[in-house]
Biopython code that builds the backbone (N, CA, C, O; Angstrom):
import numpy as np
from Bio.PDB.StructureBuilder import StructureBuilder

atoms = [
    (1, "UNK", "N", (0.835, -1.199, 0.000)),
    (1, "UNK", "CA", (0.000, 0.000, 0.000)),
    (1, "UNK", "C", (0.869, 1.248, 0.000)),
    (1, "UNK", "O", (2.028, 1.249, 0.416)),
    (2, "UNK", "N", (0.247, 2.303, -0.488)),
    (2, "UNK", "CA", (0.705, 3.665, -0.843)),
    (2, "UNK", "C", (-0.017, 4.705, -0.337)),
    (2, "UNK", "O", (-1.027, 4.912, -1.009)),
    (3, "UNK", "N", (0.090, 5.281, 0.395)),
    (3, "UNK", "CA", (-1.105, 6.333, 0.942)),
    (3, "UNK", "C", (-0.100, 7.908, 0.855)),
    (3, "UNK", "O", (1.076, 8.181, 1.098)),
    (4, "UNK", "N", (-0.913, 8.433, 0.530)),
    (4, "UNK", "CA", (-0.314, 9.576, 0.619)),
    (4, "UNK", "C", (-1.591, 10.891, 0.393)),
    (4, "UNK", "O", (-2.772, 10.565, 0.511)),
    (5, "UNK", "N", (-1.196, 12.433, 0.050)),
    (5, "UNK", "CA", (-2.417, 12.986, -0.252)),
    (5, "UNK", "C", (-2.275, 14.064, -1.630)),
    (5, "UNK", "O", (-1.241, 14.590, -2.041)),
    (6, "UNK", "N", (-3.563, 14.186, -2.137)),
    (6, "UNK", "CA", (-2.974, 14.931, -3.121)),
    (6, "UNK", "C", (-2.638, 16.578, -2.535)),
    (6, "UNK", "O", (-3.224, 17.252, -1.688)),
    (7, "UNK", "N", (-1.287, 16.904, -3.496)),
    (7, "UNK", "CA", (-0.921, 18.353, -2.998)),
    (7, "UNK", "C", (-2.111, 19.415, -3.173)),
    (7, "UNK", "O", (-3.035, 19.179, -3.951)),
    (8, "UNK", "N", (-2.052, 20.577, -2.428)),
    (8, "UNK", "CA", (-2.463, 21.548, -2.837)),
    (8, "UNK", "C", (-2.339, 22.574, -3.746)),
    (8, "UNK", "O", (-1.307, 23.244, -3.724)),
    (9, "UNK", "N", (-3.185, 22.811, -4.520)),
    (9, "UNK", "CA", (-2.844, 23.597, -5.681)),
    (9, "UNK", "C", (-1.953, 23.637, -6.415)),
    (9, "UNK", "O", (-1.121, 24.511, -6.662)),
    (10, "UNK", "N", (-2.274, 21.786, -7.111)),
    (10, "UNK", "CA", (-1.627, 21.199, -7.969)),
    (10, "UNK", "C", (-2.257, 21.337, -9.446)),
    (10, "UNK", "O", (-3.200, 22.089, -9.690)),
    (11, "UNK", "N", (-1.633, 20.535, -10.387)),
    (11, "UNK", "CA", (-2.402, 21.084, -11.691)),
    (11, "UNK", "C", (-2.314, 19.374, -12.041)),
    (11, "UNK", "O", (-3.271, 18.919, -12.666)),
    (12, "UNK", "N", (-1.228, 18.449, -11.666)),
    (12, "UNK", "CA", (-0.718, 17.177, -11.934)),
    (12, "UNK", "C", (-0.351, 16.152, -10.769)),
    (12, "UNK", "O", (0.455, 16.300, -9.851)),
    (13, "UNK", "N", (-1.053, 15.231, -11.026)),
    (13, "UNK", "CA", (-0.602, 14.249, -9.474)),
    (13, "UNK", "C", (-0.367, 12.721, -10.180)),
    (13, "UNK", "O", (-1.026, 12.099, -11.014)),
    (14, "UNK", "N", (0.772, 12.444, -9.515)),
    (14, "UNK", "CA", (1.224, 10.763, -9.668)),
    (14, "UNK", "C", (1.651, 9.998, -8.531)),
    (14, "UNK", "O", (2.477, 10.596, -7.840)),
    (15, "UNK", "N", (1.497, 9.448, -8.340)),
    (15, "UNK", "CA", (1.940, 7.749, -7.472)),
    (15, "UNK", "C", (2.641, 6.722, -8.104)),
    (15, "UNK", "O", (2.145, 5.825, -8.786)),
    (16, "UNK", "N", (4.186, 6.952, -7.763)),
    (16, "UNK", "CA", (4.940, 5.355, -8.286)),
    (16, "UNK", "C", (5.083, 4.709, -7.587)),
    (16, "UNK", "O", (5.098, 5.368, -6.547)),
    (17, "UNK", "N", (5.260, 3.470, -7.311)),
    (17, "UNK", "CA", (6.670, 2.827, -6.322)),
    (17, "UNK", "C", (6.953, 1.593, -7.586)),
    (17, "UNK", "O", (6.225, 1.173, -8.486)),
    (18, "UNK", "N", (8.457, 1.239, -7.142)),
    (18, "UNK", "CA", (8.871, 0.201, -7.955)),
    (18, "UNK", "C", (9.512, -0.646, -7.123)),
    (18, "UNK", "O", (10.388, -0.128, -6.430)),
    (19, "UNK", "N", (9.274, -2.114, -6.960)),
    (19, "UNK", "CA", (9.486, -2.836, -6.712)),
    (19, "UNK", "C", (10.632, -3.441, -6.245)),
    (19, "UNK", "O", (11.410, -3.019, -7.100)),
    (20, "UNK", "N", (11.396, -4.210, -5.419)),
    (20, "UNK", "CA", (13.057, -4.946, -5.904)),
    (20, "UNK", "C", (12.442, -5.909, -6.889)),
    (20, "UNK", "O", (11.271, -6.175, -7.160)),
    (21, "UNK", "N", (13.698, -6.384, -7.374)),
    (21, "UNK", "CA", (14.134, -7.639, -8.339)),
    (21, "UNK", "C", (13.015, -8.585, -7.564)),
    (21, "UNK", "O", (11.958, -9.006, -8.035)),
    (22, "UNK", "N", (13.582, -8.803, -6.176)),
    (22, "UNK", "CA", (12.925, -10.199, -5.688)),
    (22, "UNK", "C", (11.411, -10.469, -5.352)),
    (22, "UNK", "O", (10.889, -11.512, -4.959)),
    (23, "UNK", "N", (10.728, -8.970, -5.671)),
    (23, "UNK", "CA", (8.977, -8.890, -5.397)),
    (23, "UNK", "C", (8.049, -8.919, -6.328)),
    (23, "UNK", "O", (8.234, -8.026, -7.155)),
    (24, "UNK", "N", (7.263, -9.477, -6.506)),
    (24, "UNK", "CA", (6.321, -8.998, -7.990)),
    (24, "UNK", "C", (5.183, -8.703, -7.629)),
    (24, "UNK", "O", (4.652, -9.026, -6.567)),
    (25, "UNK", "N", (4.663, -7.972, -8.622)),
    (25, "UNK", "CA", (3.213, -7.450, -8.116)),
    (25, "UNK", "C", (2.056, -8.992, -8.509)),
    (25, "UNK", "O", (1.892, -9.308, -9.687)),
    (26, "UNK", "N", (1.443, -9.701, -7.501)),
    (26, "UNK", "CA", (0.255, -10.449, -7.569)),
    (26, "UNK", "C", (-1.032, -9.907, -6.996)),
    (26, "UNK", "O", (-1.227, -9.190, -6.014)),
    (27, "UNK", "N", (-2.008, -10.541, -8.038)),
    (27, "UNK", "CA", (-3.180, -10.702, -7.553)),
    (27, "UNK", "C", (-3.632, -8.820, -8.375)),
    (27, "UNK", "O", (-3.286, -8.454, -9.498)),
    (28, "UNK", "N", (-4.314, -8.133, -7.526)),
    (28, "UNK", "CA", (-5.025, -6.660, -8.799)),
    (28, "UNK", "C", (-4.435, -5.671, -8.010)),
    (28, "UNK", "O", (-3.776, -5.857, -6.987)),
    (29, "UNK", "N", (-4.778, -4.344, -8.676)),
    (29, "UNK", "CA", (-4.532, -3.488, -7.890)),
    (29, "UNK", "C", (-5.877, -2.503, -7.899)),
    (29, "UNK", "O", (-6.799, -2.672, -8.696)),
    (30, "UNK", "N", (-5.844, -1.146, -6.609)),
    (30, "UNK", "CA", (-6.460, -0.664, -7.265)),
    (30, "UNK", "C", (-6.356, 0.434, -6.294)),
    (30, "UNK", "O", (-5.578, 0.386, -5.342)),
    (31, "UNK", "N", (-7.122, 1.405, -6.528)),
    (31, "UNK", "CA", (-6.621, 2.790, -6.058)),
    (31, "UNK", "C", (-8.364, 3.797, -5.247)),
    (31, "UNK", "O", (-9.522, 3.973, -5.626)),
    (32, "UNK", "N", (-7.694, 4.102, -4.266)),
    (32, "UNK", "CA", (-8.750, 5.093, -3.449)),
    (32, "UNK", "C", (-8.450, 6.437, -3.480)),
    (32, "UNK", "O", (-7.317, 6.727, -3.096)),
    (33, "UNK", "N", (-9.419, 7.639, -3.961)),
    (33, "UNK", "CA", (-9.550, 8.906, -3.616)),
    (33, "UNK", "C", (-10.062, 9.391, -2.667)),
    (33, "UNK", "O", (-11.203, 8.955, -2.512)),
    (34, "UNK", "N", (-9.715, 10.214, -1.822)),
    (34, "UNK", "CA", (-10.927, 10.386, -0.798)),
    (34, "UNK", "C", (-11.730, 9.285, -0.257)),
    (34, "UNK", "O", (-12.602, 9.403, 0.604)),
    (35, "UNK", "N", (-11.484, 8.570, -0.639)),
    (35, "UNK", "CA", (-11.931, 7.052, 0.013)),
    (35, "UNK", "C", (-13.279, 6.347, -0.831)),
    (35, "UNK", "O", (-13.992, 5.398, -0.507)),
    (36, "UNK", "N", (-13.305, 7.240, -2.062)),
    (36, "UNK", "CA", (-13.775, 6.822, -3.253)),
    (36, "UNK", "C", (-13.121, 6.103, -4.473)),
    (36, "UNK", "O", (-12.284, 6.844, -4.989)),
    (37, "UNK", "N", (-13.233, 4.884, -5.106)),
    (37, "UNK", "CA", (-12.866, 3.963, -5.864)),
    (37, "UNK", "C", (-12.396, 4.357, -7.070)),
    (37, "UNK", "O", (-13.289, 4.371, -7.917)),
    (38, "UNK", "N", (-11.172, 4.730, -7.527)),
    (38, "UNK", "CA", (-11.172, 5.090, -9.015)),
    (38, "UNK", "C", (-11.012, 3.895, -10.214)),
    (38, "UNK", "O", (-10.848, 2.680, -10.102)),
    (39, "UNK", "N", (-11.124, 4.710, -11.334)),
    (39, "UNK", "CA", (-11.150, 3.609, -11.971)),
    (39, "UNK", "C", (-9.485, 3.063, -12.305)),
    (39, "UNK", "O", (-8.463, 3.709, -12.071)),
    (40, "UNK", "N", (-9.573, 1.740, -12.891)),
    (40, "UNK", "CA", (-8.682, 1.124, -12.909)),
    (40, "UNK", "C", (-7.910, 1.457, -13.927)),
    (40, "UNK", "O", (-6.774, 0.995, -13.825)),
    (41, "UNK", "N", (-8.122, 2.134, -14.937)),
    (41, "UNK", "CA", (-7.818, 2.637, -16.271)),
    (41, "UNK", "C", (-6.643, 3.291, -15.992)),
    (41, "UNK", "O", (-5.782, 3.475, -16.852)),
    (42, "UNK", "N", (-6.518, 3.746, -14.567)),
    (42, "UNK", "CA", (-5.765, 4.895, -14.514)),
    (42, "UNK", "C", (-4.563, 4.459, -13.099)),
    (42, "UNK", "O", (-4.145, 5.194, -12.204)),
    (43, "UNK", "N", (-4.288, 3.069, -13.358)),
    (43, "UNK", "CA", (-3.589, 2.413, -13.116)),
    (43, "UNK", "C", (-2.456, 1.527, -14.148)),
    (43, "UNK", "O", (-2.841, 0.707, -14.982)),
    (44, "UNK", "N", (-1.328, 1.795, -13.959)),
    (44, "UNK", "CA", (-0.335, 1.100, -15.120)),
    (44, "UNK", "C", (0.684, 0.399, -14.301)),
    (44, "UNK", "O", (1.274, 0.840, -13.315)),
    (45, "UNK", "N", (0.800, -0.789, -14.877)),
    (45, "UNK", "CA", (2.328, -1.731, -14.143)),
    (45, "UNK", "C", (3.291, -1.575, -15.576)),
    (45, "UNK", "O", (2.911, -1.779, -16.729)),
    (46, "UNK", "N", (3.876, -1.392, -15.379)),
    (46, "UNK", "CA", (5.372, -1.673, -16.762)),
    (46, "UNK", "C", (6.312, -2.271, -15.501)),
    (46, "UNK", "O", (6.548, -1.646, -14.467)),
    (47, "UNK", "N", (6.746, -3.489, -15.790)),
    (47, "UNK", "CA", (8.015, -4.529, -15.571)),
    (47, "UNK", "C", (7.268, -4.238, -13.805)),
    (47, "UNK", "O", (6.142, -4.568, -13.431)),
    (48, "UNK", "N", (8.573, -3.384, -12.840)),
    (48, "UNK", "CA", (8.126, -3.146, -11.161)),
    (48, "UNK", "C", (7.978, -2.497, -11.102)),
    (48, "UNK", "O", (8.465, -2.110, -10.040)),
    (49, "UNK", "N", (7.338, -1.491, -11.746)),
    (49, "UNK", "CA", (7.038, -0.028, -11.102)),
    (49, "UNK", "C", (5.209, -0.081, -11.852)),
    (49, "UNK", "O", (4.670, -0.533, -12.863)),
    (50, "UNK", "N", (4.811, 0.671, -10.634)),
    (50, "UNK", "CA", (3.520, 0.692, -10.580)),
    (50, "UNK", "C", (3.033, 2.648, -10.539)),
    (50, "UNK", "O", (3.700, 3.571, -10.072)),
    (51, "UNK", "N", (2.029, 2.684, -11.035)),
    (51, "UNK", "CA", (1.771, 4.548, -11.203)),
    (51, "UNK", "C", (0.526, 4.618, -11.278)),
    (51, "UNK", "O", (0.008, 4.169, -12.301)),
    (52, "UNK", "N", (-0.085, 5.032, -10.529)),
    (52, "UNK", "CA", (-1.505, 5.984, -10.698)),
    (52, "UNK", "C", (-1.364, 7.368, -11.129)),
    (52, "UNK", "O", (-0.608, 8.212, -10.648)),
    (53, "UNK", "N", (-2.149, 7.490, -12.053)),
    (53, "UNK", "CA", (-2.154, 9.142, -12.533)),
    (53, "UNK", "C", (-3.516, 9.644, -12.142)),
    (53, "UNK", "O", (-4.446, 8.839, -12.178)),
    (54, "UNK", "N", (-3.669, 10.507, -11.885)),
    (54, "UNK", "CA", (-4.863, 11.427, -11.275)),
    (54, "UNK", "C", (-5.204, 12.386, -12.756)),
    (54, "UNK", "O", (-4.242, 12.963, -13.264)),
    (55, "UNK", "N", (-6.533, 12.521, -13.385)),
    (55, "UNK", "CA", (-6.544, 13.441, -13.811)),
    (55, "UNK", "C", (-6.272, 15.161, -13.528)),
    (55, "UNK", "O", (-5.829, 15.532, -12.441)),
    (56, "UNK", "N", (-6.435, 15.657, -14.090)),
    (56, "UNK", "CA", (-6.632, 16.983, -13.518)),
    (56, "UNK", "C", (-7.727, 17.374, -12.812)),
    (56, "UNK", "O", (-7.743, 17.985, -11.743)),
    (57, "UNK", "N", (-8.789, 16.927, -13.572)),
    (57, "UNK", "CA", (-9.812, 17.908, -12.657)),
    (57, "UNK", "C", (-9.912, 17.357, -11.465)),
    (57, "UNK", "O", (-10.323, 18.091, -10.566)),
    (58, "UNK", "N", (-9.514, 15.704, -11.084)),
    (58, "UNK", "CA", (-9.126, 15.150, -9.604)),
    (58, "UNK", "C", (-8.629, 15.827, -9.003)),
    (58, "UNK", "O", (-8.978, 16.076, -7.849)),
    (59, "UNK", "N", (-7.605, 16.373, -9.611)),
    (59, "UNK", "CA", (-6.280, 17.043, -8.952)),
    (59, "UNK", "C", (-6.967, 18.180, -8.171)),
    (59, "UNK", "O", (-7.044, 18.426, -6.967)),
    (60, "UNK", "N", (-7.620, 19.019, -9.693)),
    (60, "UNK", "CA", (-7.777, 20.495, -9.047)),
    (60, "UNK", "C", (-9.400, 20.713, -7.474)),
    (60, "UNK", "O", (-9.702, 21.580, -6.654)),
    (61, "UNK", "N", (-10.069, 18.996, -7.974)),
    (61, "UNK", "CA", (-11.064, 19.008, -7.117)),
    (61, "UNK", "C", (-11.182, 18.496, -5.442)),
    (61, "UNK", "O", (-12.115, 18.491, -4.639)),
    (62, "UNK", "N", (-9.504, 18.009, -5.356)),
    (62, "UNK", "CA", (-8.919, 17.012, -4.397)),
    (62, "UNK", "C", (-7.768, 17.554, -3.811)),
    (62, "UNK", "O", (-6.986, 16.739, -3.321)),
    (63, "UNK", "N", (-7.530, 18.556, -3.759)),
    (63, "UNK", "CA", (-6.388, 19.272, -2.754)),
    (63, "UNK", "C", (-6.275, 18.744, -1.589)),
    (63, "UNK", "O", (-7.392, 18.474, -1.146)),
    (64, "UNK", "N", (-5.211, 18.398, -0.694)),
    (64, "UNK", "CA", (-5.546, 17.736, 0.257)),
    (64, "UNK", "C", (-6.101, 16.749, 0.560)),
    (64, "UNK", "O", (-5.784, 16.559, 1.734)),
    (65, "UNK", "N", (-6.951, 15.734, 0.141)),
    (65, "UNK", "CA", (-7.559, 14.648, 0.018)),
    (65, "UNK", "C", (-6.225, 13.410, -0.325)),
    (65, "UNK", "O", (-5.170, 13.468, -0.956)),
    (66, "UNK", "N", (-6.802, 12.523, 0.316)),
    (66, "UNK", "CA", (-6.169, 10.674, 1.027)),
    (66, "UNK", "C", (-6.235, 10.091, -0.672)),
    (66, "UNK", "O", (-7.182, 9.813, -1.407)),
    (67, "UNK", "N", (-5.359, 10.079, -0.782)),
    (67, "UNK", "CA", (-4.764, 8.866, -1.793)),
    (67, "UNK", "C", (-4.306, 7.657, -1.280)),
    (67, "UNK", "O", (-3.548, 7.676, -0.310)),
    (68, "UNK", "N", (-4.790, 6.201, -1.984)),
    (68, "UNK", "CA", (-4.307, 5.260, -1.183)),
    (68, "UNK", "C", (-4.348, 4.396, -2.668)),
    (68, "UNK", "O", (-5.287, 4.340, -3.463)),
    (69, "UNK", "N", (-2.766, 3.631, -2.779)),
    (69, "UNK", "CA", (-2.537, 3.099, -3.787)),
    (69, "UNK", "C", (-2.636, 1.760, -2.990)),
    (69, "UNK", "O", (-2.105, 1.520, -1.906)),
    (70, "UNK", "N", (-3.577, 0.772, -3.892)),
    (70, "UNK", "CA", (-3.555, -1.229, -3.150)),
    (70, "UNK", "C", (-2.697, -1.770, -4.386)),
    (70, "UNK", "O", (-2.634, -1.288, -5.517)),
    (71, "UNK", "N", (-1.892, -3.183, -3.741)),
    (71, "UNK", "CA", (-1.509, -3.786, -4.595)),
    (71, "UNK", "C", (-0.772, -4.813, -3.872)),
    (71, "UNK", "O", (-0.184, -5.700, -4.490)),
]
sb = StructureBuilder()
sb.init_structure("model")
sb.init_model(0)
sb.init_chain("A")
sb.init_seg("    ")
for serial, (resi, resn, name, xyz) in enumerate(atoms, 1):
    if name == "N":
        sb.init_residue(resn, " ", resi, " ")
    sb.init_atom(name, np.array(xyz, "f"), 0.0, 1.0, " ", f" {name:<3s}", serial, name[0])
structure = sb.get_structure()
């Protein structure tokens, strides 16, 4: 898990983490706003690194608000 929040009076928000060699991502992932469900679309794995992107208008509507990356 990844928790963090989005900045304030941002225009762009992301969430990485990447993995070691010896961990892999199993089973789904998926991501909380405000403690609302986003969609999965806006979740990407390439090789160990994992990223949620926030649109903008998330961004600009979510200042301060709980990000929580599952996986």
């Amino acid at each position: 898990n990844v928790k963090t929040s989005v900045a304030q009076d941002a225009t762009a928000f992301s969430v990485t983490d990447t993995l070691v060699d010896v961990l892999e991502f199993a089973g789904t992932s998926s991501a909380k706003l405000n403690g609302q469900a986003l969609d999965a679309s806006q979740i990407k794995v390439e090789g160990q690194t994992i990223t949620l992107t926030l649109t903008e208008e998330q961004v600009k509507a979510n200042g301060g608000q709980a990000v929580e990356l599952t996986f």
